[in-house]
Structure formats: structure tokens, C-alpha cells
DSSP file (Angstrom, degrees, kcal/mol; ACC not computed):
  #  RESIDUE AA STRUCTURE BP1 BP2  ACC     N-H-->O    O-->H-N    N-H-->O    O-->H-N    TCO  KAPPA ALPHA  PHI   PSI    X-CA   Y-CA   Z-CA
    1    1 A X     >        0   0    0      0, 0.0     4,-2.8     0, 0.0     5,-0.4   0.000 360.0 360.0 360.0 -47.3   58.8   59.5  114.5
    2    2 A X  H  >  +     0   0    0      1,-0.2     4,-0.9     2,-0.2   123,-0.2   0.686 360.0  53.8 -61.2 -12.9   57.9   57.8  111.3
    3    3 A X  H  > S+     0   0    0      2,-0.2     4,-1.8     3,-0.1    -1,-0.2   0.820 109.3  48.7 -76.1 -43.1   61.5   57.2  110.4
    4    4 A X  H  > S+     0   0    0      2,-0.3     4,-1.7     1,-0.2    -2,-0.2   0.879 116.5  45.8 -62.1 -43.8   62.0   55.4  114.0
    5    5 A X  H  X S+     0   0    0     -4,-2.8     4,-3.4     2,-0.2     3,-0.2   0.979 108.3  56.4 -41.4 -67.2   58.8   53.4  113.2
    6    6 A X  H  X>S+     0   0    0     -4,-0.9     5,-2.1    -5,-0.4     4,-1.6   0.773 112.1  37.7 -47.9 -45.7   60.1   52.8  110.1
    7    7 A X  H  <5S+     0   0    0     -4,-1.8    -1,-0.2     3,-0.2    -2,-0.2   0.895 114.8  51.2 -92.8 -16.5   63.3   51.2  111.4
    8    8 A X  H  X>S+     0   0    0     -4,-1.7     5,-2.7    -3,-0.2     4,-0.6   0.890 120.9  33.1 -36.6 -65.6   62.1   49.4  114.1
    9    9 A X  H  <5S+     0   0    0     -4,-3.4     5,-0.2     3,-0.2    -3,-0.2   0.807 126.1  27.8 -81.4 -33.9   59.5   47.8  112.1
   10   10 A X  T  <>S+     0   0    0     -4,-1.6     5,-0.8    -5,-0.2    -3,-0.2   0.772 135.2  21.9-115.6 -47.0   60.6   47.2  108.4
   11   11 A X  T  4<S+     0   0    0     -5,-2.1    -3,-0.2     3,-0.2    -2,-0.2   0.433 129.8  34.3-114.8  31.2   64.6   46.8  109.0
   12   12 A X  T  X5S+     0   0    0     -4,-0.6     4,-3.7    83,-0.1    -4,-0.2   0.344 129.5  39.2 -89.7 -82.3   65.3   45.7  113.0
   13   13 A X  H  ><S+     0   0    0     -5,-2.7     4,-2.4     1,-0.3    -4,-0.1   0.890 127.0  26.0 -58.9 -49.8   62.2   43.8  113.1
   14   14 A X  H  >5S+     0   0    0     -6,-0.3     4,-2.7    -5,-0.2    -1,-0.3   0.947 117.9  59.0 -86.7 -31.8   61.8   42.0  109.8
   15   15 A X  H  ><S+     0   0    0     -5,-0.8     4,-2.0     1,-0.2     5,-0.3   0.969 110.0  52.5 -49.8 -45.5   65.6   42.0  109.2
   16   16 A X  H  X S+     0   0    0     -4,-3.7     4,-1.6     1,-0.2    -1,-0.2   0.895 111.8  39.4 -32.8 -59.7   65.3   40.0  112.7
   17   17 A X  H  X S+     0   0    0     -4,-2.4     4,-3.5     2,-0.2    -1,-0.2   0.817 118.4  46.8 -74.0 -34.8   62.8   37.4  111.7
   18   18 A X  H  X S+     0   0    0     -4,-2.7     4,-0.8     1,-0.2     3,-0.4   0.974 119.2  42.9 -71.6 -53.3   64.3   36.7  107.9
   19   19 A X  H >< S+     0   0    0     -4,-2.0     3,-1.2     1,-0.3    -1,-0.2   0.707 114.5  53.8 -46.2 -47.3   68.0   36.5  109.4
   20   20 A X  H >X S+     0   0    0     -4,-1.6     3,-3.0    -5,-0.3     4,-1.9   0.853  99.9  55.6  -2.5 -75.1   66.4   34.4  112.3
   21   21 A X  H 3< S+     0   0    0     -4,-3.5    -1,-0.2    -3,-0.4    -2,-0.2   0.639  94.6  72.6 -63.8  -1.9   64.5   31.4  110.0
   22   22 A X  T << S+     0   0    0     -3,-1.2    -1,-0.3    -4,-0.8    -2,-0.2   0.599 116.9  21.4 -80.9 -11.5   68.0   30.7  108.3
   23   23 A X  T <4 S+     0   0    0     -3,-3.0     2,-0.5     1,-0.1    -2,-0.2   0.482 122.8  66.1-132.4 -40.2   68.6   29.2  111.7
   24   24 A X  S  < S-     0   0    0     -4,-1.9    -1,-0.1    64,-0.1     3,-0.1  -0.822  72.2-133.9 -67.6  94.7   64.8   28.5  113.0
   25   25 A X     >  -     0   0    0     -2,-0.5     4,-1.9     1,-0.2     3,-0.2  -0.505  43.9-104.4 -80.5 177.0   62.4   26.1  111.5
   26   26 A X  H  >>S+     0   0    0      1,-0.2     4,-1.6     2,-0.2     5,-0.7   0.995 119.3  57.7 -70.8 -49.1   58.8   28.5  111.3
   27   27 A X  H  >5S+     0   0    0      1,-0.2     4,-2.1     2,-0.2    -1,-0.2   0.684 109.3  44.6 -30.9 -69.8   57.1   26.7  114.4
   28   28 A X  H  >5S+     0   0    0      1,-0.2     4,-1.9    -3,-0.2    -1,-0.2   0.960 118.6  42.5 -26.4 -65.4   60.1   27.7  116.5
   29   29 A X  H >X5S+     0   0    0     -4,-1.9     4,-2.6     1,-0.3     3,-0.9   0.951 109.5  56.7 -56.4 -53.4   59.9   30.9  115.0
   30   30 A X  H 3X5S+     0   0    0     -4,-1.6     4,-2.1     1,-0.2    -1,-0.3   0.927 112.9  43.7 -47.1 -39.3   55.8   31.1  115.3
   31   31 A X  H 3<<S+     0   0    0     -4,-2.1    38,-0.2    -5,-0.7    -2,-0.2   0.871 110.8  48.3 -77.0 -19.3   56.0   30.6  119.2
   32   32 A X  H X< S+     0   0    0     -4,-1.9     3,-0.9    -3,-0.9    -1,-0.2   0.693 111.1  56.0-103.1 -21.6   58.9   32.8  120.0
   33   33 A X  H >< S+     0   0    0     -4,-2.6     3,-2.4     1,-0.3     2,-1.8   0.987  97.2  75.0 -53.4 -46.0   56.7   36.0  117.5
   34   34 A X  T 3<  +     0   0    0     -4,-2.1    -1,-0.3    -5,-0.3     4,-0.2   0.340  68.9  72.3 -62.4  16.5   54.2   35.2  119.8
   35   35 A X  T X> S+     0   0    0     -2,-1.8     4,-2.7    -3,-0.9     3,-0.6   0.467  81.1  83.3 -79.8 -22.0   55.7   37.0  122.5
   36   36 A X  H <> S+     0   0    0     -3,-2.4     4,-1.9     1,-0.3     5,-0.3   0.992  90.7  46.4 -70.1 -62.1   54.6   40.4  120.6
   37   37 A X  H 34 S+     0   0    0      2,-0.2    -1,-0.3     1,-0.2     4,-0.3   0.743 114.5  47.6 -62.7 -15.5   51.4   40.6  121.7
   38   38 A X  H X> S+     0   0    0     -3,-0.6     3,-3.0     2,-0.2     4,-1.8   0.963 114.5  51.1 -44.5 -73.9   52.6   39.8  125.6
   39   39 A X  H 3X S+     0   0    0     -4,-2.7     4,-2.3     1,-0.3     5,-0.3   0.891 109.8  50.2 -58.9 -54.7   55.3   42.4  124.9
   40   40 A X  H 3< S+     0   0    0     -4,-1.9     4,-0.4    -5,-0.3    -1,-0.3   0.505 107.5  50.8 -64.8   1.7   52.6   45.1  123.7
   41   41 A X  H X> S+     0   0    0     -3,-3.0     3,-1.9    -5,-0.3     4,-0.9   0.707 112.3  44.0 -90.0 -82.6   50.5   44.8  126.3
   42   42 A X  H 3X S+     0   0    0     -4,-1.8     4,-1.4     1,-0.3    -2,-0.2   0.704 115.7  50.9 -28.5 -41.4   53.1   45.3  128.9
   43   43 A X  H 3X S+     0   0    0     -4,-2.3     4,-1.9    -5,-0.3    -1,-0.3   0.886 109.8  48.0 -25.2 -70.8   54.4   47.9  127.0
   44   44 A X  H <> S+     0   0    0     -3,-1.9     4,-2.6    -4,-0.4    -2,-0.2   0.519  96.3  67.6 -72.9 -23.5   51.2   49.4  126.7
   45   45 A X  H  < S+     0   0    0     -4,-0.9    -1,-0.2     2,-0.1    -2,-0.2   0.928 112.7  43.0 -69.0 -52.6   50.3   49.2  130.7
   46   46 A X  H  < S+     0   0    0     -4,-1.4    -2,-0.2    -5,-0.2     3,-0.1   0.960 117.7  39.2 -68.6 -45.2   53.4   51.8  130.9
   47   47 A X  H  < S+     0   0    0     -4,-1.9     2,-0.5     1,-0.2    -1,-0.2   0.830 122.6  31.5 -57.1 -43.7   52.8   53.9  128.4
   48   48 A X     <  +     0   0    0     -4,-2.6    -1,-0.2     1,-0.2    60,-0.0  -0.976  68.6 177.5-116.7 112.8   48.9   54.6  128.0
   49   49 A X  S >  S+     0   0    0     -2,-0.5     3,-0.6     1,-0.1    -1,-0.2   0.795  79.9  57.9-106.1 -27.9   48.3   54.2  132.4
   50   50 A X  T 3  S+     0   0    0      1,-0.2    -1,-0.1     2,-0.0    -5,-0.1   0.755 102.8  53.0 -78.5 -14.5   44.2   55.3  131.5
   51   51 A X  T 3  S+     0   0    0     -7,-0.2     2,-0.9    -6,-0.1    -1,-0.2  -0.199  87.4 174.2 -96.4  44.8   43.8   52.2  129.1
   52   52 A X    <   -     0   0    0     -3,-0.6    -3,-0.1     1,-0.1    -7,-0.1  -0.362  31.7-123.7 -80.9 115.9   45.0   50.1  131.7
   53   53 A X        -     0   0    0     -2,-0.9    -1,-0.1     1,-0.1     3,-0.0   0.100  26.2-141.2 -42.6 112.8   45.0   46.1  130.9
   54   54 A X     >  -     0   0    0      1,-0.1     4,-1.4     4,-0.0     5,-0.2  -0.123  37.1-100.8 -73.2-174.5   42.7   43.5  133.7
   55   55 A X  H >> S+     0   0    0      1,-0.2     4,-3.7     2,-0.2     3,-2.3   0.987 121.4  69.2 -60.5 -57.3   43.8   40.4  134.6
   56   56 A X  H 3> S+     0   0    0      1,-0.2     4,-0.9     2,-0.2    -1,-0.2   0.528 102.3  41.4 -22.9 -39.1   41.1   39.3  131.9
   57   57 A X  H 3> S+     0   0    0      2,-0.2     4,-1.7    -3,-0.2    -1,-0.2   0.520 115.9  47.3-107.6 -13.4   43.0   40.5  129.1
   58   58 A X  H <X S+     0   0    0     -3,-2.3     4,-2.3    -4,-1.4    -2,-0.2   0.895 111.7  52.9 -83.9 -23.5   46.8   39.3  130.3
   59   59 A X  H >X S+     0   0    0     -4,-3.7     3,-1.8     1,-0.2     4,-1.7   0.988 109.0  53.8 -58.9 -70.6   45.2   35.7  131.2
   60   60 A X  H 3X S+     0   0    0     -4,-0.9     4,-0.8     1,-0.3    -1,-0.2   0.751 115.4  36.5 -19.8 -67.6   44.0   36.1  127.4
   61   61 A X  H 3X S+     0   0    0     -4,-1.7     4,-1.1     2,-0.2    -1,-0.3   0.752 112.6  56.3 -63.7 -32.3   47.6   36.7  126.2
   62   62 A X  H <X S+     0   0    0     -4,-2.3     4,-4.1    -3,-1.8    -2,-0.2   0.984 116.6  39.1 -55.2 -69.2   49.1   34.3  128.5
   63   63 A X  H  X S+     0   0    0     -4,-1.7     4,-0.8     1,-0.2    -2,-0.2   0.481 109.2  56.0 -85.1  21.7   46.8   31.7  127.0
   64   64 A X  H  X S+     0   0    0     -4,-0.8     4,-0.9    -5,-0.4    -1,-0.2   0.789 109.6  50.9 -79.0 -39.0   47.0   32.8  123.4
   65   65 A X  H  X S+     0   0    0     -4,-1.1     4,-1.9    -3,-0.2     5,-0.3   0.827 110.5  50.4 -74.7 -39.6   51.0   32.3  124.0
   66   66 A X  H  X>S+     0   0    0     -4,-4.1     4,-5.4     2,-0.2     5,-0.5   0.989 105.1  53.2 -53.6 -58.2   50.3   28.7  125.4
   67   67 A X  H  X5S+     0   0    0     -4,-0.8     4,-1.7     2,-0.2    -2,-0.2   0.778 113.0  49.4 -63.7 -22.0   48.0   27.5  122.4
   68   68 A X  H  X5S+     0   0    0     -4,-0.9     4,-1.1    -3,-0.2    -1,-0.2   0.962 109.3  46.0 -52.4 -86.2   50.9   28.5  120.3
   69   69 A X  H  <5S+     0   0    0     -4,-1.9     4,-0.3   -38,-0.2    -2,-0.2   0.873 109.4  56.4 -46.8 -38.2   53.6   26.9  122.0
   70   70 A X  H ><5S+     0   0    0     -4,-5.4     3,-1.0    -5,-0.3     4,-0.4   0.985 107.7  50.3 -55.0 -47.0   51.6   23.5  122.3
   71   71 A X  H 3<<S+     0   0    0     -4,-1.7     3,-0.3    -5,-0.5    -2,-0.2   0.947 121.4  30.0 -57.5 -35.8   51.1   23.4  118.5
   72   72 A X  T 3X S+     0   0    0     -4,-1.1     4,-1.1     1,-0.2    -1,-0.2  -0.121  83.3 109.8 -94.5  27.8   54.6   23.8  117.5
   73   73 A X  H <> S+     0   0    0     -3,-1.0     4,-1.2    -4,-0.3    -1,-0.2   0.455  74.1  68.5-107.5 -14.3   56.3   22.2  120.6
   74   74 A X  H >> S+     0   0    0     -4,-0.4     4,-1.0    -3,-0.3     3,-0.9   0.999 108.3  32.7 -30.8 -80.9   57.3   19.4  118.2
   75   75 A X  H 3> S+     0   0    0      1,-0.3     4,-1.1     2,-0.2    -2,-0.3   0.725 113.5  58.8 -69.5 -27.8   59.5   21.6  116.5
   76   76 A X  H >< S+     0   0    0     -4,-1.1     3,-0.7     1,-0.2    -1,-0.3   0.892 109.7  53.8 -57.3 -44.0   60.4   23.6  119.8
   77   77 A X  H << S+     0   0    0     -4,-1.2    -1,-0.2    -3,-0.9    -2,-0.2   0.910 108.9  39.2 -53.1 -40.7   61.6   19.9  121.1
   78   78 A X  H 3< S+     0   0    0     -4,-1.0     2,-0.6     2,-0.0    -1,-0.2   0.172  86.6 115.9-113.9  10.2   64.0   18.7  118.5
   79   79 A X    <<  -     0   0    0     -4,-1.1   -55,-0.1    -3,-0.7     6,-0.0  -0.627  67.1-124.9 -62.9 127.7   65.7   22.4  117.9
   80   80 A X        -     0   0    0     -2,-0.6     6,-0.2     1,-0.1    -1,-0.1   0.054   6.3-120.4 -64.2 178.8   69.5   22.1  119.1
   81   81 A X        +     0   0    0      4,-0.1    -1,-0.1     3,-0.0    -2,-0.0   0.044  64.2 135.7-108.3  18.2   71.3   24.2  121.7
   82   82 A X    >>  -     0   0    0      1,-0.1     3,-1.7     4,-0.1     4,-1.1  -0.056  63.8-106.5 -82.1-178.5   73.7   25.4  119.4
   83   83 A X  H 3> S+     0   0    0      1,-0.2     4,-1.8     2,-0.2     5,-0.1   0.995 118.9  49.9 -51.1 -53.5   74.9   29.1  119.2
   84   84 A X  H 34 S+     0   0    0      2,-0.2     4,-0.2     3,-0.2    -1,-0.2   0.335 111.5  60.5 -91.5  34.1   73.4   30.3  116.2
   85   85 A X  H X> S+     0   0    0     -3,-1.7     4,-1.8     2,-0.1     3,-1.2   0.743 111.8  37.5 -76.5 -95.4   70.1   28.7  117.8
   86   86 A X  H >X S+     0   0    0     -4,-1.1     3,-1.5     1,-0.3     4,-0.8   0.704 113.9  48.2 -33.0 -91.0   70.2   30.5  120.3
   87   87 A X  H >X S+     0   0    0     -4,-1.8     3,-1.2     1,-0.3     4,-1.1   0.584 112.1  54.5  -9.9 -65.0   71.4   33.6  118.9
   88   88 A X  H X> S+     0   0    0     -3,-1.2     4,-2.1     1,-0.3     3,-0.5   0.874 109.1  55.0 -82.7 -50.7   68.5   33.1  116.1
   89   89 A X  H <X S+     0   0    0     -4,-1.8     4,-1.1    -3,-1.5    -1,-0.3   0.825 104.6  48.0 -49.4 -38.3   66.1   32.8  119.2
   90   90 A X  H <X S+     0   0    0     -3,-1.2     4,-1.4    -4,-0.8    -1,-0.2   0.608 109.8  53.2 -86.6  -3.1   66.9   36.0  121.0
   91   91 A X  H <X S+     0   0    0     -4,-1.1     4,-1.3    -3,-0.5     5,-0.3   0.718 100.9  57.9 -84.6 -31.1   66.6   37.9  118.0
   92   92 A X  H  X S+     0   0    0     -4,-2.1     4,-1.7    -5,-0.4    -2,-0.2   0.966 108.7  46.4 -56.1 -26.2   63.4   36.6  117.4
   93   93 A X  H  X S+     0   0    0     -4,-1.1     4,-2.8     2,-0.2    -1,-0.3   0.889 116.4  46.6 -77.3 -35.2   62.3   38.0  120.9
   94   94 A X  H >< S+     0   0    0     -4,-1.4     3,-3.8     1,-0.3     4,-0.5   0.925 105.2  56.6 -56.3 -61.1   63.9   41.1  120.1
   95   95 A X  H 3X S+     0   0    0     -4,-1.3     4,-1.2     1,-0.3    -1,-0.3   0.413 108.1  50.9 -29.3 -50.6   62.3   41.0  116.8
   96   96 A X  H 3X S+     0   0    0     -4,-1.7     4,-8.4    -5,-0.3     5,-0.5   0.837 110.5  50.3 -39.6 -54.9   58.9   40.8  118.8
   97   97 A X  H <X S+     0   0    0     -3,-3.8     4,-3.0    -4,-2.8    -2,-0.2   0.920 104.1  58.4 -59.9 -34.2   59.9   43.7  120.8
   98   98 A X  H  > S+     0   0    0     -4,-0.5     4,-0.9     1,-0.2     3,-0.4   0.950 109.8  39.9 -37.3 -84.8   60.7   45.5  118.0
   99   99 A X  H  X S+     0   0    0     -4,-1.2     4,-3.3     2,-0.2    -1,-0.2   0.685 112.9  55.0 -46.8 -45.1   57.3   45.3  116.6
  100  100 A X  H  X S+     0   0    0     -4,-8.4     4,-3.1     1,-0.2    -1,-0.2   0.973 112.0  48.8 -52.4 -47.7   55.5   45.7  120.0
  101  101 A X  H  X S+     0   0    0     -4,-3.0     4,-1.9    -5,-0.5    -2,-0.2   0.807 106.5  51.5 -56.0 -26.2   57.4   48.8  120.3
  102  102 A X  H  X S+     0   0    0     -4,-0.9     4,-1.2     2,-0.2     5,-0.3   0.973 109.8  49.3 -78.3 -63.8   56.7   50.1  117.1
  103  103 A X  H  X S+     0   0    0     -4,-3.3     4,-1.9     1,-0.2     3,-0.3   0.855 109.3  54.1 -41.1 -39.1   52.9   49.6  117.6
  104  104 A X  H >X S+     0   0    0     -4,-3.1     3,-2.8     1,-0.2     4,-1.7   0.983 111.0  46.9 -61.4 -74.1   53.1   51.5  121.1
  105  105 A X  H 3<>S+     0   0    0     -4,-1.9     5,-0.6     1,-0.3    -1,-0.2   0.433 109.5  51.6 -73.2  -6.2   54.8   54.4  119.4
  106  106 A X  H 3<5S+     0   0    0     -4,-1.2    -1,-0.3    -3,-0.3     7,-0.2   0.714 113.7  48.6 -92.6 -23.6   52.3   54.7  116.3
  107  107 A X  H <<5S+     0   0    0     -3,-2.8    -2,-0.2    -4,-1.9     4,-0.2   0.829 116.6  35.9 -77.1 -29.1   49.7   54.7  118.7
  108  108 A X  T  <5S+     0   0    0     -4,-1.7    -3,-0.2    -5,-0.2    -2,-0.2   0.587 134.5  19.9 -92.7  -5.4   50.9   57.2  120.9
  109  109 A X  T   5S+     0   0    0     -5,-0.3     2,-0.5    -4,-0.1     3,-0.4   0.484 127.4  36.0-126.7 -32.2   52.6   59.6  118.2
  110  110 A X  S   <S+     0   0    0     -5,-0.6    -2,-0.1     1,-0.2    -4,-0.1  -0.263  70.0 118.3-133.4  61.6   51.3   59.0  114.8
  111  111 A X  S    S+     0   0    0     -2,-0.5    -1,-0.2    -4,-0.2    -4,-0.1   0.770  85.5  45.2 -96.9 -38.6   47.6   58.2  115.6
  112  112 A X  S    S+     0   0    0     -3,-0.4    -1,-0.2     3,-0.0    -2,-0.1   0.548  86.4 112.6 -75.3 -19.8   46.6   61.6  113.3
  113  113 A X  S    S-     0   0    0     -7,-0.2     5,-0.1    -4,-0.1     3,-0.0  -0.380  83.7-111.2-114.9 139.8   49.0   60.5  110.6
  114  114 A X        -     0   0    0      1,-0.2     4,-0.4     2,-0.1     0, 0.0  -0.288  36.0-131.6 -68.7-169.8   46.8   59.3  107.1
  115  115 A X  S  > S+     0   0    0      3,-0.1     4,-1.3     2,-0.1     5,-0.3   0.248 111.3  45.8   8.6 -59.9   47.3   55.3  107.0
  116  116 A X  H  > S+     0   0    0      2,-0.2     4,-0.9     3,-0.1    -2,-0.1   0.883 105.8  58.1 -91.3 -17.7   48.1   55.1  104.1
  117  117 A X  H  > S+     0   0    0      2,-0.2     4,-0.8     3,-0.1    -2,-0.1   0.807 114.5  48.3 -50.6 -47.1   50.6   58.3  104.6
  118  118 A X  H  > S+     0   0    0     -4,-0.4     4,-2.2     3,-0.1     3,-0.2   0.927 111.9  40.0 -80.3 -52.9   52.2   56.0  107.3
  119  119 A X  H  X S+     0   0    0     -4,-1.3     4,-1.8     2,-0.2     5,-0.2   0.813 113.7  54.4 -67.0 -30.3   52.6   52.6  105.7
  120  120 A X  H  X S+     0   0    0     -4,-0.9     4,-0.6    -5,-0.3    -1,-0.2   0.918 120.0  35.1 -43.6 -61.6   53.8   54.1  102.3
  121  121 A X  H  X>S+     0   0    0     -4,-0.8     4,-2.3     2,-0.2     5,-0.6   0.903 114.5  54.2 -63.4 -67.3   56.6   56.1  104.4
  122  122 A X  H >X5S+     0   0    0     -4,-2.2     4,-3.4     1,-0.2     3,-0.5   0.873 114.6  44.7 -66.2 -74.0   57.2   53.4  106.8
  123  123 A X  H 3<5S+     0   0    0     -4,-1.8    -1,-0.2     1,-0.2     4,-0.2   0.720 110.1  49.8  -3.7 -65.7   57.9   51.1  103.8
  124  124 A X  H 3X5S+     0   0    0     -4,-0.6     4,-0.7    -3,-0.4    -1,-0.2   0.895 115.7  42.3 -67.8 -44.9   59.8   53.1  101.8
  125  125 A X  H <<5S+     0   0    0     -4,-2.3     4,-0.4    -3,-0.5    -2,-0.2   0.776 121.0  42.9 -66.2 -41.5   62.5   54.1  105.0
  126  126 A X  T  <<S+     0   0    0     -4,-3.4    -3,-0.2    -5,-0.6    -1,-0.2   0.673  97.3  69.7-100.4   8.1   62.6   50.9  106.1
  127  127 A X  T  4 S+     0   0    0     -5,-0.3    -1,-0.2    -4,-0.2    -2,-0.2   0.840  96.1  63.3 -58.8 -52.7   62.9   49.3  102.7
  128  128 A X     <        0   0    0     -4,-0.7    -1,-0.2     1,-0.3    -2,-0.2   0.780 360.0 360.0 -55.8 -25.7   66.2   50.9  102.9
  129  129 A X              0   0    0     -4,-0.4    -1,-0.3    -3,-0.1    -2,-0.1   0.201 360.0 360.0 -66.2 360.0   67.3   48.7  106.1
């Protein structure tokens, strides 16, 4: 599990975001991360069904994801519509999923696992991505 963490998070995910800002400027890029917490709570409603998420805490995410896109919505305006826009925008949502996913699976598999045991590892495997 710590190798699947490990590529999810350090070479999927961050490979995502660097390849991504060649294309992005970071405002763009900041509004479209901010989909990760969305995506790990939703995530997280399937996975752990007794820690199940109120309205209270998706309203919370909803408008966490708002106050983001209104600061940057400059840069959101004046990005073009070209391909490798676009393209650089759906990896960045992957990129988000990526990361949510990765959090879901550390919580639900590698909760026992030392911290520092995990990031070390996680680092090191996905240094290699």
C-alpha cells in the first residue's frame, strides 16, 4: 500500500501539478487544487460510511472552493482555451484526485504505519516517478 501511496502522491500527483504550471499561471492552478478537499470528502462519504459528512461540513467545502475561485478569478478569466490549457487543467483535477485518493487510502490502510516510516518511504518510491 505504501508503494500505491507513494505513486499516487509523490509521482501522479506532483508530476501532475509541476507538468501542469508550465501551462497554468498559479491562481489558475490554486483554484482547480482546491477541488482536493471536495474530492476527499466525497471520497471519504464512500469509503468510511460511520464518519459520515453533514450538510454543515460540504456547505464548508463548497464555500472554501468559492473563496478560492473569487481571489484568483482574474487569472481564471484571461486563461485561453487552447489545448494544452485545457489538458494542463484536467490534470490538475486529476492531480487533486490523486492526492484525495491518496489521503483516503492512508487513512484507511496505513493509519498504524510510524509517520515518519510513511513519509520517508512514500518519498523515497515516489522520488523515483
Amino acid at each position: 500500500m505504501i508503494v500505491l501511496t507513494s505513486v499516487l502522491l509523490y509521482g501522479f500527483d506532483y508530476g501532475m501539478v509541476y507538468w501542469a504550471e508550465q501551462y497554468l499561471s498559479a491562481g489558475v492552478t490554486a483554484i482547480l487544487f482546491a477541488t482536493f478537499p471536495l474530492f476527499t470528502g466525497i471520497l471519504s462519504h464512500f469509503v468510511f460510511k460511520a464518519e459520515a459528512l453533514g450538510a454543515t461540513v460540504y456547505l464548508g467545502l463548497v464555500v472554501g472552493f468559492a473563496g478560492v475561485t473569487v481571489t484568483f478569478y482574474d487569472e481564471l478569466a484571461v486563461s485561453s482555451g487552447d489545448g494544452r490549457v485545457i489538458a494542463a487543467m484536467l490534470a490538475m483535477i486529476c492531480a487533486a484526485l490523486s492526492a484525495a485518493l491518496t489521503t483516503i487510502l492512508v487513512k484507511r490502510y496505513l493509519m498504524k504505519t510510524h509517520p515518519v516510516t510513511l513519509s520517508v518511504n512514500q518519498i523515497a518510491l515516489g522520488g523515483l516517478g
